[in-house]
N, C-alpha and C positions, 0 to 999 in steps of 0.2 A: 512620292516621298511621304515619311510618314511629319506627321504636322502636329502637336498638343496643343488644344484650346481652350482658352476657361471662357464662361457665360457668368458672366457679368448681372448685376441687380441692374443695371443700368439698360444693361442688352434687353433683359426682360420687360423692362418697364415699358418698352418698347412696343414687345409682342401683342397681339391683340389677343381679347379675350373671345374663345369659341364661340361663333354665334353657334345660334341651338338647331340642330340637324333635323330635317324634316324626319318621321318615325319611317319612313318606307324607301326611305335613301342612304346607301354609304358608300364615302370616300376613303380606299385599302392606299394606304402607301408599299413601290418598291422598291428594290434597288437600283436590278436592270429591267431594262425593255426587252421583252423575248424579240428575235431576228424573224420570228414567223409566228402565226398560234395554229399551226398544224403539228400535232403532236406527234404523229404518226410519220413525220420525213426529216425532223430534227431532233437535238440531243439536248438541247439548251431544258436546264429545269425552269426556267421563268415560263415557260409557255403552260408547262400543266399548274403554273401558281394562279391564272389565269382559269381555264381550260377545263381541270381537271374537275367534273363533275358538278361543273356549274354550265359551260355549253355542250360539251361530248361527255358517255357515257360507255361505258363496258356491259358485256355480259355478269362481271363481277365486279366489285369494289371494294376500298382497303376503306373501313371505318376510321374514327377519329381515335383510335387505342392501335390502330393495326389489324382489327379482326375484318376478315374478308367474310365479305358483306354481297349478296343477291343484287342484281343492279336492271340489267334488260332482261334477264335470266329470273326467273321466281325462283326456279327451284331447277337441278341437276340430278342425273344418277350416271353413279359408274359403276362401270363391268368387273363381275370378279377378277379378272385378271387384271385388272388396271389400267387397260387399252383403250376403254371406249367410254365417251363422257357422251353423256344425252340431254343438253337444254332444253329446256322449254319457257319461251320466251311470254312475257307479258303481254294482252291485247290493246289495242288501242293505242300502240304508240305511233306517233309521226313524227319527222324532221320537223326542222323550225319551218321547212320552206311549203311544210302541208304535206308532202311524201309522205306515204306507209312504211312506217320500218317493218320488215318480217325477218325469215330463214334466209331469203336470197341477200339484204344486205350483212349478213354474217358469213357467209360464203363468199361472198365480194370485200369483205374489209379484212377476212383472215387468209385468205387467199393472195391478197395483194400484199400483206407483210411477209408471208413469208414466199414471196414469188421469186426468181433468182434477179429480177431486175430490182428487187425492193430496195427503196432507202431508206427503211424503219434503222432506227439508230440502236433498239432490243430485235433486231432478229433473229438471234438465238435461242427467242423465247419462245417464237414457233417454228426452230427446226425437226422438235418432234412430231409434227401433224403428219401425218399418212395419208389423209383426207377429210373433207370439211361437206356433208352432205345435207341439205335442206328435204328432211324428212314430209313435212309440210309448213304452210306457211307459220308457226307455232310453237315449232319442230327442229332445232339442229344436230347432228352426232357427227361427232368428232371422232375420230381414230387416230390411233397414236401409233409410232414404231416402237415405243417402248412406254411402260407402265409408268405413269408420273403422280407422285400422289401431291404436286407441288401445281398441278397444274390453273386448278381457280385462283391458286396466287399467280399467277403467270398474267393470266386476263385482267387482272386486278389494275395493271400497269396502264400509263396511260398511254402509252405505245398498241395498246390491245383498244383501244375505243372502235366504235363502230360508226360506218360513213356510208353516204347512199352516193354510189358511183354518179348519180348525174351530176353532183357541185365535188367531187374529190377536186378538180381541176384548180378549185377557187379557195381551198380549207384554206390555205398559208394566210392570206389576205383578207380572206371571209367565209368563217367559217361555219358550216350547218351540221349541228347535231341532233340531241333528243333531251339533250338540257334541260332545266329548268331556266335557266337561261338564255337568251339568244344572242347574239353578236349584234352591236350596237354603230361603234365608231370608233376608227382608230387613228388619234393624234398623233401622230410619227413627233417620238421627243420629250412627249408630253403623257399621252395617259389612253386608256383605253376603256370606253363603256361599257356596259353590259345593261339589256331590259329584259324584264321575265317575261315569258313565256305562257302566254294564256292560253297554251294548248297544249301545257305537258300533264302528258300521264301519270302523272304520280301525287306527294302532296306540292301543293304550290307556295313557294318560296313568300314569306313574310315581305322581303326585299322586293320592290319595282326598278330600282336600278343601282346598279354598284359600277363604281368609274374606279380603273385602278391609277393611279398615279408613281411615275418615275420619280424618285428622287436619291439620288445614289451618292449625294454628300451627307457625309454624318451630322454635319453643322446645321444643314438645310432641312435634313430630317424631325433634327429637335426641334427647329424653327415652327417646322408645318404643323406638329403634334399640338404644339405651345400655342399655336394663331389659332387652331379649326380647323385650318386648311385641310389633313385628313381625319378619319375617325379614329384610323386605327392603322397600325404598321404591323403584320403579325410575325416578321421578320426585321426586326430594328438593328440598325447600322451604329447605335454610337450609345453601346452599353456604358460607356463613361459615364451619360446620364441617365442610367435606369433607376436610380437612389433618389434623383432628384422629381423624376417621374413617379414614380411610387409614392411619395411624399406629398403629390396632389392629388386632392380627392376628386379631382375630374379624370384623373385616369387609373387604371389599374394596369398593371405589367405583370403579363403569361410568359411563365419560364417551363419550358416541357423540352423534350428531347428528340431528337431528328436522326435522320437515316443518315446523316451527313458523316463521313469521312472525312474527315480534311488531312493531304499529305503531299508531300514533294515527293512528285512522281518524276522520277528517274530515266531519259529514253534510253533503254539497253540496247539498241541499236549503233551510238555514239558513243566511241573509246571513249576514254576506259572505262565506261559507266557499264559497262560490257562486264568489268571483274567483278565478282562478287565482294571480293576488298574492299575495292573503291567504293562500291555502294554501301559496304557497313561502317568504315570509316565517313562518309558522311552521316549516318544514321547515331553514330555515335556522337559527332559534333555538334548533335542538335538538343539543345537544354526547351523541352518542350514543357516546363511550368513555365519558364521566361517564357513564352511564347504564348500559352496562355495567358497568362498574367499581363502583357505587354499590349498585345494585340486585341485581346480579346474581354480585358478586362477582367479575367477569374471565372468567363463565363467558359466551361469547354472540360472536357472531361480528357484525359490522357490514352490516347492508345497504341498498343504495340502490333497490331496486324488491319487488316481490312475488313472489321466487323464490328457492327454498333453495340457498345457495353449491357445496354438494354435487355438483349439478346439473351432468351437461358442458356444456348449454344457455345455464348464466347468466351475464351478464352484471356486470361491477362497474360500478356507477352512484352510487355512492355519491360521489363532486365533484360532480356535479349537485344535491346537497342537501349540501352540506358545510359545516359549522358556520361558520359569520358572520354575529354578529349585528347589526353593522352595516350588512349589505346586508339582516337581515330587517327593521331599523329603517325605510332606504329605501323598502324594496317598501310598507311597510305607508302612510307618508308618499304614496307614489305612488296607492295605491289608496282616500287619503282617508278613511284610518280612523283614527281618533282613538279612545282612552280604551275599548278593545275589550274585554268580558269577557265568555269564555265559559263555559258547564256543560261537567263533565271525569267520566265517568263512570267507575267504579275497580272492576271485581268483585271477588273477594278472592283472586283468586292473589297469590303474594308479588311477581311481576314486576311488578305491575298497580301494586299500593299501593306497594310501595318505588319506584318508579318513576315514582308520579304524584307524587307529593312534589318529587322532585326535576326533572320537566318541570314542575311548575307554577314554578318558581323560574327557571327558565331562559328560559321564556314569560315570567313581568312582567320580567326585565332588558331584555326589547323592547317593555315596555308593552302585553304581553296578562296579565290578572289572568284564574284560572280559579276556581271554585266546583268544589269536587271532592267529589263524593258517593259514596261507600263504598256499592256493593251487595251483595248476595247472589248466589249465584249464579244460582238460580231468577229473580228480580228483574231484573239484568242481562238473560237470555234475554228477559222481558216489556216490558221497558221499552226499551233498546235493541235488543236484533235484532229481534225482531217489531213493535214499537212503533215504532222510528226514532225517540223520543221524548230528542234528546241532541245533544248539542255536539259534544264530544269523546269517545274513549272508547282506550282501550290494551286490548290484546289477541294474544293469539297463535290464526292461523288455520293448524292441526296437521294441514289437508285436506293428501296427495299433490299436488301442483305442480296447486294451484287456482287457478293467474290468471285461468281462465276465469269467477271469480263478479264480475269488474270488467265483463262483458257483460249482467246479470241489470238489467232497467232496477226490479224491485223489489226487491232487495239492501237491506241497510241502511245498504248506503254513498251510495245515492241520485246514482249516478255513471252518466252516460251518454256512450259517447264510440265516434262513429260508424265509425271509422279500427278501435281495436280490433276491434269486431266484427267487422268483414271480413277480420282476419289470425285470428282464431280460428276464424273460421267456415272458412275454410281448412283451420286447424292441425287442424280435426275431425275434415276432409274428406280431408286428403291420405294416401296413403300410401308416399310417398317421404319417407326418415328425413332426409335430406338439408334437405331443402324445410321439413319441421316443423321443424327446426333453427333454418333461419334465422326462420322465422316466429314463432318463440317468443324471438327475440329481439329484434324487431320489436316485439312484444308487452312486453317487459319495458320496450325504451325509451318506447314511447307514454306508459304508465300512469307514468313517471319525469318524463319532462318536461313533462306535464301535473299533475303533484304530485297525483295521485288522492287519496293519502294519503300522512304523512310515515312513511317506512320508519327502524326503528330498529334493531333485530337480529336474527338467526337463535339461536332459543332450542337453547342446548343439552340435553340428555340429560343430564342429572346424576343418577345412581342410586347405591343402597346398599344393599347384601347381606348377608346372613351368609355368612364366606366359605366355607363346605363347599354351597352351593346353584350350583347349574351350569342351563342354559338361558335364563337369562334374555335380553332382547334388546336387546346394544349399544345399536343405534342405533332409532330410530323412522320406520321411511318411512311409517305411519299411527299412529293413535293406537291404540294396541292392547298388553295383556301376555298374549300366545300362551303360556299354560303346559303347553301338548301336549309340549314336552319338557323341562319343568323337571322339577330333582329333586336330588335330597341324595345326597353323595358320603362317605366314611367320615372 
């Protein structure tokens, strides 16, 4: 349920004052607790908030702006025709557990994603591989069935990390990469360690240990910011108080911008969400300032298809779903649906539940009543994504410019639509920037005027620091907190 709280001078007075953080220690607040921190056999984005590029690593990686970034890889070439990509990998790197990383573990970790038994949750990101050959140990080429000029972004992913087959068995629970960090300790509940890595090749992290901590109540969040308890939240749950945070000079508050989608995805599998009516009568029913405004506080940008505003690419489509609920009254009338109530499925981010509160309320002024069930996170993952067992659901998808999972015919959006496939199957294939331009906006209109699902906002970045802590990362082009160059200033 959603819940309004005020903090009180009294409440504060309370709070204790931050004692002073050791300079080579920091405590991340999160929401959720990731279900695993193997990246590579789960969907959940809390694992690469963890993960990504603080224990495992890629052949490439998405900088702090988005610009894909050298990572195990120094440097690539590809073939004129756009088929063959040539790494050559760094010397000197080992796993945390002392192993040699070389060619054979990138042949072994790109191999197993996209192998037909794989449960990479991006395995569509290497169905173009042809073959994955260990030239020497120094040395990988890739071969593609089709030209991809998209493909370093593809590795970039933290779905694409790299893993030495003897601890694959143990990543979920304990994980070994090439990190700057190593896998420390994991509190079930509670929080999870991290200690550097006095054997990574590259430069060595400022930090000696960063513990991430859960905390997934808004109230508790402000709490911990206000005591010490954390350093920093770089995803904050309870923007209601980022004015009041801002306002003290022991913290400073980073507002940058995220891959996040946030939308009530629709299962087209379950009448009548099957009509394209019914879907844009709901999409009409939805006053998405209120929603920002409500839920989010004024933090969130509006959009009208499934791609981040950021983007030179995107498109504004948002009049094409534009709040009238009159005409969602119409449609629903037109498509002979009477007295419609759907399941509305809520995991516990605060977007989700404050948010489903007030779309459920917006839905019955059109005469759709929803049933809104409060999950877990783990639960959500089982029941919705993998289950497809649901009506409705809100959500933010934090992939880099994923339109491509509206082609996936077993998604759990349960969407199939002929026309896209063959602008993406394009977008995969072309390597004129020009050409993917346009085709990616082709793309945005299809999935818009077919109301795939109702589009609500671009989830902002709302973070909180202590203000003497430097590196953190603006904005989010994946889901990920890279603490390779954070660190505490005097």
């Amino acid at each position: 349920m959603f819940h309004r709280w005020t903090i009180t001078a009294s409440v504060l007075a309370l709070l204790a004052t931050p004692a002073l953080a050791a300079q080579d220690t920091i405590t991340l607040g999160m929401v959720l607790e990731p279900p695993s921190l193997d990246p590579t056999g789960n969907a959940a984005a809390a694992i690469d908030e963890i993960v990504y590029s603080n224990i495992f690593e890629g052949l490439t990686k998405f900088g702090p702006d988005g610009e894909i970034l050298p990572a195990l890889a120094e440097s690539w070439d590809v073939a004129e025709d756009g088929k063959t990509y040539t790494f050559h990998l760094h010397d000197g790197v080992t796993f945390h557990d002392g192993a040699e990383f070389n060619a054979d573990d990138v042949v072994f970790s790109l191999d197993r994603a996209r192998a037909a038994d794989s449960t990479n949750a991006q395995k569509a990101l290497f169905e173009n591989i042809a073959s994955v050959e260990a030239v020497d140990p120094s040395t990988v080429k890739i071969a593609l069935n089709d030209p991809d000029g998209m493909f370093p972004f593809k590795l970039a992913w933290g779905d694409a990390v790299m893993l030495d087959e003897a601890s694959v068995a143990d990543e979920a629970t304990h994980p070994v990469g090439t990190g700057p960090f190593m896998f420390g300790e994991w509190k079930q509940g509670d929080s999870i360690r991290l200690d550097a890595f006095d054997g990574y090749w590259g430069d060595k992290p400022a930090l000696r240990t960063a513990t991430f901590r859960f905390i997934g109540d808004p109230t508790a969040a402000f709490a911990a910011m206000m005591a010490g308890d954390v350093d920093a939240f770089p995803i904050y749950p309870s923007p209601e108080t980022l004015a009041q945070l801002e306002a003290d000079p022991r913290f400073k508050v980073i507002v940058g911008t995220t891959e996040g989608e946030t939308i009530l995805t629709m299962n087209k599998a379950v009448p009548p969400l099957d009509n394209v009516k019914v879907r844009e009568a709901i999409a009409h029913a939805i006053n998405r300032q209120e929603l920002i405004d409500g839920a989010m506080f004024g933090y969130g940008t509006p959009i009208g298809t499934h791609f981040a505003p950021h983007h030179p690419d995107y498109v504004d489509l948002t009049e094409k779903s534009n709040y009238d609920p009159e005409k969602a009254k119409a449609l629903l009338a037109e498509a002979g649906v009477e007295n419609l109530k759907l399941r509305l499925a809520l995991p516990p981010t605060p977007y989700a539940r404050r948010g489903g509160e007030l779309l459920a309320a917006q839905l019955r002024a059109v005469g759709i009543e929803t049933e809104a069930t409060n999950m877990e996170w783990a639960q959500w993952l089982e029941t919705v994504y993998k289950g497809k067992d649901y009506d409705l659901t809100i959500i933010s998808h934090v992939e880099p410019m994923d339109i491509g999972i509206y082609t996936r015919d077993d998604y759990y959006f349960n969407y199939n639509n002929e026309d896209l496939k063959q602008v993406m199957a394009e977008v995969n294939t072309t390597t004129d920037d020009s050409r993917r331009s346009e085709l990616l906006k082709q793309a945005q209109t299809i999935i818009a005027d077919d109301f795939a699902n109702a589009y609500l906002f671009q989830l902002a970045k709302t973070g909180v620091a202590n203000a003497k802590i430097e590196g953190l990362w603006e904005n989010a082009p994946t889901p990920a907190n890279d603490l390779s160059k954070v660190h505490w200033t005097e």
